[in-house]
VOKOL-183161 format. One line per field, with one value per atom (N, C-alpha, C): residue number from 1; x negated, y negated, z negated. Coordinates in steps of 0.05 Angstrom, whole numbers, plus 5000, padded with zeros to 4 digits. Layout:
num c(NUM_...)
c1 c(X_...)
c2 c(Y_...)
c3 c(Z_...)
***
This chain:
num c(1_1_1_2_2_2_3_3_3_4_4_4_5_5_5_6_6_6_7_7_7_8_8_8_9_9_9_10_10_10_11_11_11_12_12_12_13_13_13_14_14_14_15_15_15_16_16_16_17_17_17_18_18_18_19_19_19_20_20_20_21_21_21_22_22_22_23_23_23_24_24_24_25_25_25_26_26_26_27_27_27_28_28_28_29_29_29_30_30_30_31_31_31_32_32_32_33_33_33_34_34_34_35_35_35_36_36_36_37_37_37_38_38_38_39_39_39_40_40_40_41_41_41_42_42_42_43_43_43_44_44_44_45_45_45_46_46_46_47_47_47_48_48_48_49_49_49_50_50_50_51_51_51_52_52_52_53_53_53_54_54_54_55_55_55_56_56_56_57_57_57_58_58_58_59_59_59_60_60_60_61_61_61_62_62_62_63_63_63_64_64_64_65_65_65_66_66_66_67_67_67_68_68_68_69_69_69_70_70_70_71_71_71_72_72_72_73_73_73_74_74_74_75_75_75_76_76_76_77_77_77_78_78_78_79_79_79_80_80_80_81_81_81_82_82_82_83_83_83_84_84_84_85_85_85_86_86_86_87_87_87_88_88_88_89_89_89_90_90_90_91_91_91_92_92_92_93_93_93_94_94_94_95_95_95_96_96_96_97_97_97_98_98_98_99_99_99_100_100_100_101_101_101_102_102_102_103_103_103_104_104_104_105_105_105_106_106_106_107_107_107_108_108_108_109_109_109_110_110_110_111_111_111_112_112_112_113_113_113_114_114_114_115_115_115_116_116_116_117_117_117_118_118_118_119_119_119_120_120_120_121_121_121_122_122_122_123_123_123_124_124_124_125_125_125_126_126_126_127_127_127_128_128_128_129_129_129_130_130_130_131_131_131_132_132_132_133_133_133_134_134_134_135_135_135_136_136_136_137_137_137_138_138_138_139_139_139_140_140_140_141_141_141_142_142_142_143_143_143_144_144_144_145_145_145_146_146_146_147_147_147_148_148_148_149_149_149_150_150_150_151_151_151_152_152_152_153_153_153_154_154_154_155_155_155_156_156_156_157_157_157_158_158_158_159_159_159_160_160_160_161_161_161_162_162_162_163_163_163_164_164_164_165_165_165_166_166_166_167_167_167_168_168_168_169_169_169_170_170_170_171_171_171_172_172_172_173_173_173_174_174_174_175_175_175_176_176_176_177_177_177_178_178_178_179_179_179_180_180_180_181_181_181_182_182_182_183_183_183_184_184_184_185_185_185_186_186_186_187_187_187_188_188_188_189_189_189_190_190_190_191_191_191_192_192_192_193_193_193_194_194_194_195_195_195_196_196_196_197_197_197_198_198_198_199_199_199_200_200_200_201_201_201_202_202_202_203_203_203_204_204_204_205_205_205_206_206_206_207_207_207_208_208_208_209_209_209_210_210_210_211_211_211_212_212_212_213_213_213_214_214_214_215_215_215_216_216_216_217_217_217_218_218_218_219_219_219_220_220_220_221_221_221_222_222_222_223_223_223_224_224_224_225_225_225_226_226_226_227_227_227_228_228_228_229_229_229_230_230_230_231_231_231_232_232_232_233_233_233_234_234_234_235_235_235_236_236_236_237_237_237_238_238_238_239_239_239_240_240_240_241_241_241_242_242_242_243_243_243)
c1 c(3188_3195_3224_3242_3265_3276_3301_3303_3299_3317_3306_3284_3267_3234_3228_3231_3226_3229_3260_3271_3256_3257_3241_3211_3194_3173_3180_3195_3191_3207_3228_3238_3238_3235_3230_3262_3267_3294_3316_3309_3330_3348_3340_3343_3363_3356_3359_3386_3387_3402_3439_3437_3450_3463_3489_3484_3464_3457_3451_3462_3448_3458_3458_3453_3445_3479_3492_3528_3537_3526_3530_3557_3582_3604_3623_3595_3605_3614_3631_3644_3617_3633_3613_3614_3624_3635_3615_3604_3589_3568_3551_3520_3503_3474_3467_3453_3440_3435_3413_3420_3400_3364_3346_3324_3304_3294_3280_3256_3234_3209_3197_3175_3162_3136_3126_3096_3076_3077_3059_3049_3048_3047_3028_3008_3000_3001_2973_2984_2985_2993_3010_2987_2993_2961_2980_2962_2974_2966_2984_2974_2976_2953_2947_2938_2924_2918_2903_2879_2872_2877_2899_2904_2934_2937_2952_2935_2954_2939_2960_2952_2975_2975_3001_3010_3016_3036_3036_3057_3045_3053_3033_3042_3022_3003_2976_2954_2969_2988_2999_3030_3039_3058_3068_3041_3026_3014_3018_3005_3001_2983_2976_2972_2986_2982_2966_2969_2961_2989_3010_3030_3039_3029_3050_3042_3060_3064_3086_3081_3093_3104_3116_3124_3143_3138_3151_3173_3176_3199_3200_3174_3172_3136_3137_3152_3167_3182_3192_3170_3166_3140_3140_3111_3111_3082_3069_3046_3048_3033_3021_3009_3017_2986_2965_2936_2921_2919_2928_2931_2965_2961_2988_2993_3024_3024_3051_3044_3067_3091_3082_3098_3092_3113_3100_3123_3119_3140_3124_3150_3135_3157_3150_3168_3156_3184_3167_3198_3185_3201_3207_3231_3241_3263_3253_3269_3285_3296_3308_3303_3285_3291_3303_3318_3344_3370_3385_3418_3422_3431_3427_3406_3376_3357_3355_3342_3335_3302_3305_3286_3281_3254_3262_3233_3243_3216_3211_3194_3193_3172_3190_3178_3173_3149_3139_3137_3133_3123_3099_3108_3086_3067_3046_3019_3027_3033_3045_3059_3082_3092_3088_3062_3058_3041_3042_3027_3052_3060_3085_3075_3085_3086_3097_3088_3108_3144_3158_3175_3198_3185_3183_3182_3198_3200_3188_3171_3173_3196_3176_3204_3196_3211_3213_3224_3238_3258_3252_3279_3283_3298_3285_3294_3311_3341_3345_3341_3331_3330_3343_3368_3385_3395_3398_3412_3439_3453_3487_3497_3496_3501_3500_3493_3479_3510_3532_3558_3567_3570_3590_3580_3544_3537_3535_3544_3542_3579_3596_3615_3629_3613_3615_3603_3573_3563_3588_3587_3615_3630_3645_3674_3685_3672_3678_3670_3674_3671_3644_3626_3605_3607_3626_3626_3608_3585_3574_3536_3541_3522_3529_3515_3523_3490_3494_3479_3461_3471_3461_3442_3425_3412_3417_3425_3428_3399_3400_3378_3376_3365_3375_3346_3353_3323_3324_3287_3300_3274_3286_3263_3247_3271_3270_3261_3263_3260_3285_3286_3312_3317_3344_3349_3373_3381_3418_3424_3441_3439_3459_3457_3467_3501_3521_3549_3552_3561_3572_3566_3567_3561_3571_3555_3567_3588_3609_3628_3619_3598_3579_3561_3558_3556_3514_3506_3469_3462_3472_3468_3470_3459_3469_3485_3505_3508_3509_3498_3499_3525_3523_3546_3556_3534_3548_3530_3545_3534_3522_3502_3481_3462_3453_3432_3440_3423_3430_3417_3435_3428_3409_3412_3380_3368_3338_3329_3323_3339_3334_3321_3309_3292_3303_3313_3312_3291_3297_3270_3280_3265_3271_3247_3261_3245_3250_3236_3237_3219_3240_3227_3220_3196_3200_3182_3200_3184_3193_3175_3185_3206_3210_3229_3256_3247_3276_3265_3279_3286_3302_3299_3327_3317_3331_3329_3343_3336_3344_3341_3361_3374_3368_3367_3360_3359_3347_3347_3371_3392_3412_3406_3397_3405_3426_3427_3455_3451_3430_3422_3406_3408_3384_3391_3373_3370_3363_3365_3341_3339_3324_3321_3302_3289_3272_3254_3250_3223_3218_3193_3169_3175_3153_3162_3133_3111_3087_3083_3073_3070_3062_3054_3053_3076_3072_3094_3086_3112_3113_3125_3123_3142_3147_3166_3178_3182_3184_3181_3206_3230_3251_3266_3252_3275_3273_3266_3277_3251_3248_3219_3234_3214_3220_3195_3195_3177_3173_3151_3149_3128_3136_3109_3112_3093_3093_3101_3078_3081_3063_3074_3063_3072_3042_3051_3042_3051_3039_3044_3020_3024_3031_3046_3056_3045_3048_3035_3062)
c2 c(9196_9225_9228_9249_9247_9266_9260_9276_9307_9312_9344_9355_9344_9349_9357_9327_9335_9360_9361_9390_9410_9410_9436_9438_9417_9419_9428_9424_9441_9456_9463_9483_9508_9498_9514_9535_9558_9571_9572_9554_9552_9535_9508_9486_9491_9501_9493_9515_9530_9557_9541_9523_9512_9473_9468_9436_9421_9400_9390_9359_9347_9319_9301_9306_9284_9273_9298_9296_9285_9259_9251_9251_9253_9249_9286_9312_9329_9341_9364_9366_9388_9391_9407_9435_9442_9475_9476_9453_9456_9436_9456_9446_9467_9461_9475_9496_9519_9539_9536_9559_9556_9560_9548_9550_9540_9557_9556_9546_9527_9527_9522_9543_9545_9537_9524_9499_9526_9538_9567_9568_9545_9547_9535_9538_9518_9490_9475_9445_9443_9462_9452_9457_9441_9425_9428_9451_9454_9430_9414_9391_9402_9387_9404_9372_9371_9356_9332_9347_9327_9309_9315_9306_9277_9273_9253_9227_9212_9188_9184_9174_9166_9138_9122_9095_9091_9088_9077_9086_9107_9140_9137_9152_9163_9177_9182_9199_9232_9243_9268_9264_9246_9251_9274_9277_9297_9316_9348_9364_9380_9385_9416_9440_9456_9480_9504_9522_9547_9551_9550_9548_9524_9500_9481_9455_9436_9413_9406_9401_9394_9358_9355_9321_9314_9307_9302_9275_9272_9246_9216_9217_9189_9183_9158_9126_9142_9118_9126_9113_9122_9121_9133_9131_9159_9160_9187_9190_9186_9182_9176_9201_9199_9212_9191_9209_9196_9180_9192_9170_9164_9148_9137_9154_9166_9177_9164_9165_9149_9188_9202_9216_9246_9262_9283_9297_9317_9345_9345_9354_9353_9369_9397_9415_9410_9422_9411_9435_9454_9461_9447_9441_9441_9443_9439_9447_9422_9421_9416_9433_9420_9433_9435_9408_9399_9388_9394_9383_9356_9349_9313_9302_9317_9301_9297_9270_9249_9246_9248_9250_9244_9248_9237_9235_9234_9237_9218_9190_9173_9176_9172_9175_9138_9141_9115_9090_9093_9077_9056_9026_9012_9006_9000_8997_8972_8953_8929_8931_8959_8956_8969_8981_9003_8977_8961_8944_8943_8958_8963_8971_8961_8963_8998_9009_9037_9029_9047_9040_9029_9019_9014_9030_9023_9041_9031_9040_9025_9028_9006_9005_9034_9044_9072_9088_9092_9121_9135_9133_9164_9180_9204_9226_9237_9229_9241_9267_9270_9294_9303_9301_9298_9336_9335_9357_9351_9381_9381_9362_9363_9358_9328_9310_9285_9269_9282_9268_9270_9286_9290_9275_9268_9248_9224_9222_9187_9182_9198_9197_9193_9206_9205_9180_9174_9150_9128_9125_9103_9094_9122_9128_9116_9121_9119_9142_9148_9166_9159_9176_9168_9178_9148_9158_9150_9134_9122_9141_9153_9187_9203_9227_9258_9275_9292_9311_9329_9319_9342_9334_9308_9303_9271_9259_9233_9219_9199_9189_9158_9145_9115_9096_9072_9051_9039_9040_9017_9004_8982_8962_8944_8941_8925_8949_8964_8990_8985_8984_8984_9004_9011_9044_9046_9054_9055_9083_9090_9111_9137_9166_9182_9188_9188_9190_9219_9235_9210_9192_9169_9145_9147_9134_9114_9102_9098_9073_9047_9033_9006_9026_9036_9050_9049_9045_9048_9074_9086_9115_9136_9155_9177_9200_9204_9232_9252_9277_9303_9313_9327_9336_9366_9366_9403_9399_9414_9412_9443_9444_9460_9468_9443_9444_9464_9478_9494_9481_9490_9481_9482_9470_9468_9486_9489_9522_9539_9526_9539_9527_9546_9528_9524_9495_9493_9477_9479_9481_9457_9429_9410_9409_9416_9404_9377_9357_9328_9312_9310_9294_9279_9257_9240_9235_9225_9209_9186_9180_9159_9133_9128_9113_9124_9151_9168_9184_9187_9214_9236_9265_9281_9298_9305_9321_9347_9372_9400_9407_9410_9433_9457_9471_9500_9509_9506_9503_9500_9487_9463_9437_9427_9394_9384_9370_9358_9323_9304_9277_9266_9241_9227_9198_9186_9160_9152_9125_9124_9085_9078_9051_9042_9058_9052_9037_9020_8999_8991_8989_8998_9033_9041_9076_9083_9065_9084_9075_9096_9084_9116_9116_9140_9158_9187_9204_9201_9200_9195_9209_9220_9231_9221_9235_9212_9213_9201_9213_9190_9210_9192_9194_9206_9202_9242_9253_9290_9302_9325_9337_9363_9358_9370_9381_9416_9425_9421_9415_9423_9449_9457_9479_9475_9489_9499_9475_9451_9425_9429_9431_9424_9399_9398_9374_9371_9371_9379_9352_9336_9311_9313_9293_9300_9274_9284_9254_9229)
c3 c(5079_5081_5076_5091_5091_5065_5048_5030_5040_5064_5068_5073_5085_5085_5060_5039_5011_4997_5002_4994_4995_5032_5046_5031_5023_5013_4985_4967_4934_4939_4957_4950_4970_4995_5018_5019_5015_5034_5006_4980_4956_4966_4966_4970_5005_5028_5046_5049_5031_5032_5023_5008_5006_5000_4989_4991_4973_4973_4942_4942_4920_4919_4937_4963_4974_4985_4987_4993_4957_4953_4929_4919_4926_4921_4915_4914_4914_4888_4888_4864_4849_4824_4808_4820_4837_4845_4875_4879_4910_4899_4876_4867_4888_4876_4892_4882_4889_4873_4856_4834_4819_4826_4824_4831_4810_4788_4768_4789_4773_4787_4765_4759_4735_4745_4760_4754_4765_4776_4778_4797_4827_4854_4864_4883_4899_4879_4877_4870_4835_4818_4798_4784_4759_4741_4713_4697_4668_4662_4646_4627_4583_4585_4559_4541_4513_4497_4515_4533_4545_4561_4571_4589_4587_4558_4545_4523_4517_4490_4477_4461_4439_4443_4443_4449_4420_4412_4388_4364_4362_4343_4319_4294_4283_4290_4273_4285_4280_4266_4260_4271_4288_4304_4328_4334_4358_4347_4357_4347_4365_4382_4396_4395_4405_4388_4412_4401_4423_4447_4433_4454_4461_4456_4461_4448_4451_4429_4412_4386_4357_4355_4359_4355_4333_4302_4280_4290_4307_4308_4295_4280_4265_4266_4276_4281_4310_4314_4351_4360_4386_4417_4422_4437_4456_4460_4472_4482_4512_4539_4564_4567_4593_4608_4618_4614_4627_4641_4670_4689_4697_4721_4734_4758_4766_4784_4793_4829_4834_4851_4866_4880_4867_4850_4836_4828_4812_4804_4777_4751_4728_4719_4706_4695_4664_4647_4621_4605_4582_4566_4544_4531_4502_4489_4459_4434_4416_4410_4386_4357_4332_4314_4284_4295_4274_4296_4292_4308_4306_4329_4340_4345_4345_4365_4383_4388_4410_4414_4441_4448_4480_4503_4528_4544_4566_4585_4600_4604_4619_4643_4660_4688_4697_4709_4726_4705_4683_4662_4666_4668_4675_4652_4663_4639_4621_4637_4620_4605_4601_4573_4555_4560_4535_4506_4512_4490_4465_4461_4444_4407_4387_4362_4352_4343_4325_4320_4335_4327_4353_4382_4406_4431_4441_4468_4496_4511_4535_4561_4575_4601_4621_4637_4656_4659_4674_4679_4659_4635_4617_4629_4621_4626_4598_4590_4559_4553_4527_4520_4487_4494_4469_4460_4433_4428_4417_4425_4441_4410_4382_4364_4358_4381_4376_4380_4402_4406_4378_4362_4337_4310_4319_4292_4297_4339_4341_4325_4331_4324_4295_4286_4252_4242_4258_4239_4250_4277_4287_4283_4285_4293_4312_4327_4362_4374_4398_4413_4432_4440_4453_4491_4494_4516_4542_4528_4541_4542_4542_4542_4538_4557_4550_4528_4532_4512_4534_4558_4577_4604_4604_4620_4636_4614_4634_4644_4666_4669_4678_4661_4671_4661_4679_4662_4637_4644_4605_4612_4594_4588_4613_4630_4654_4682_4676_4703_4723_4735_4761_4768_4778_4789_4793_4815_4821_4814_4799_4788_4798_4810_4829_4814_4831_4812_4798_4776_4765_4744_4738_4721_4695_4677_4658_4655_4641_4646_4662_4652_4649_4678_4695_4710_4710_4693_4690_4691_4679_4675_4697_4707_4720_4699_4696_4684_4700_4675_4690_4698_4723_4750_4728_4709_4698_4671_4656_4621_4624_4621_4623_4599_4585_4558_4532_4527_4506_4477_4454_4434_4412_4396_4370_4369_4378_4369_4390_4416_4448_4463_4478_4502_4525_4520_4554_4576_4599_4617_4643_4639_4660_4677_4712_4731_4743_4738_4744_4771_4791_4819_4822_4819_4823_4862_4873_4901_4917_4921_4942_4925_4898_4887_4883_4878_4869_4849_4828_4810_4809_4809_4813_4785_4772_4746_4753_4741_4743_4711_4706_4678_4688_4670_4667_4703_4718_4737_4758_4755_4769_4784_4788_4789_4783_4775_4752_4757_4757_4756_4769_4777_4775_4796_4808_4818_4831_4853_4875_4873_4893_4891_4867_4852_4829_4835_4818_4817_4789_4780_4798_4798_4813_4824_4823_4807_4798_4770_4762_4726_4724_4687_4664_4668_4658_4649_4617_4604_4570_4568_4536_4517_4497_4492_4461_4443_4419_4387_4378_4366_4365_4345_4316_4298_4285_4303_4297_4317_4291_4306_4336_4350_4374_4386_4408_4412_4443_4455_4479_4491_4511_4511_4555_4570_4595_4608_4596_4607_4640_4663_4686_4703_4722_4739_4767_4789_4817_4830_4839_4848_4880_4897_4919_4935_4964_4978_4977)
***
């Protein structure tokens, strides 16, 4: 399927109305418009308690609520979904509710590495989910400058995932960084729509596109979340699987 098809399919006259990433070399002033997509359409599947497991978290790491989910940040891991999806759209709100949390969304997560200890991350496209405060305490604990992440949506592999990552880069060039600083801070909600198809990722900040990657392998696996150190909220977890 061609990226504009794609387009034309989630976004239909947003997307087509103007440029997007595919003119990868464009400046931050010729993004493309804003297009919130709040999971509400044709297709899209609330994901709720049942529809996740716990990998290798405490049993009170995870907490469900009437609005949402509670994640205390200790051990680091992550919970799964159910199943494996390889071509899909996954909108997801969150919080920060202490300054400098880490945190993150793994897309296409293979089964083989979830056999992981507390404390362990698996391999799969993260999606970061850092708060703005996290550059000034890598800096302090350091005393270096962190220039090798932003605070605002990078997206790169781990744990043997492959992925050429959309400019602009990293120094060490693994990373995609975000095209625009967008993420609001401790306490605010912000709201990621995440692409994955065909062996590409594209990430949307508060509804921007700002990141992401293509050439991914493997390109089916789990969606995870992650427990990293600082409690963090999620709520208006959706997911609309695609051919």
């Amino acid at each position: 399927m061609s990226r504009l098809l794609v387009a034309s399919h989630a976004f239909g006259l947003f997307v087509l109305s103007g440029p997007t990433r595919a003119e990868e070399g464009a400046s931050e002033t010729s993004s493309v418009p804003a297009a919130r997509i709040d999971g509400t359409g044709p297709g899209w599947k609330a994901l709720g308690e049942k529809d996740f497991t716990n990998v290798n978290c405490a049993e009170d790491t995870w907490t469900w609520t009437k609005t949402g989910l509670k994640c205390t940040g200790t051990p680091t891991g992550v919970m799964r979904t159910q199943k494996t999806y390889r071509n899909f759209e996954f909108v997801v709100e969150w919080r920060h509710m202490k300054p400098a949390g880490n945190s993150g969304v793994f897309v296409w997560t293979p089964k083989e590495s979830l056999n992981i200890p507390p404390g362990r991350l698996p391999a799969g496209i993260e999606v970061q989910v850092l708060d703005l405060g996290f550059a000034e305490q890598y800096e302090k604990r350091t005393g270096k400058k962190g220039d090798w992440f932003t605070t605002h949506g990078d997206v790169f592999p781990v744990g043997g995932s492959k992925m050429t990552p959309f400019p602009p880069t990293s120094p060490n060039g693994s990373r995609s960084f975000p095209s625009k600083n967008l993420t609001k801070g401790v306490g605010e909600w912000n709201h990621y729509y995440i692409r994955a198809i065909n062996g590409e990722v594209r990430l949307w900040v508060n509804g921007e596109e700002v990141s992401g990657g293509t050439d991914i392998n493997p390109k089916t696996g789990y969606v995870c979340l992650e427990s990293e150190g600082s409690p963090i909220e999620f709520r208006n977890l959706r997911l609309r699987e695609l051919p």
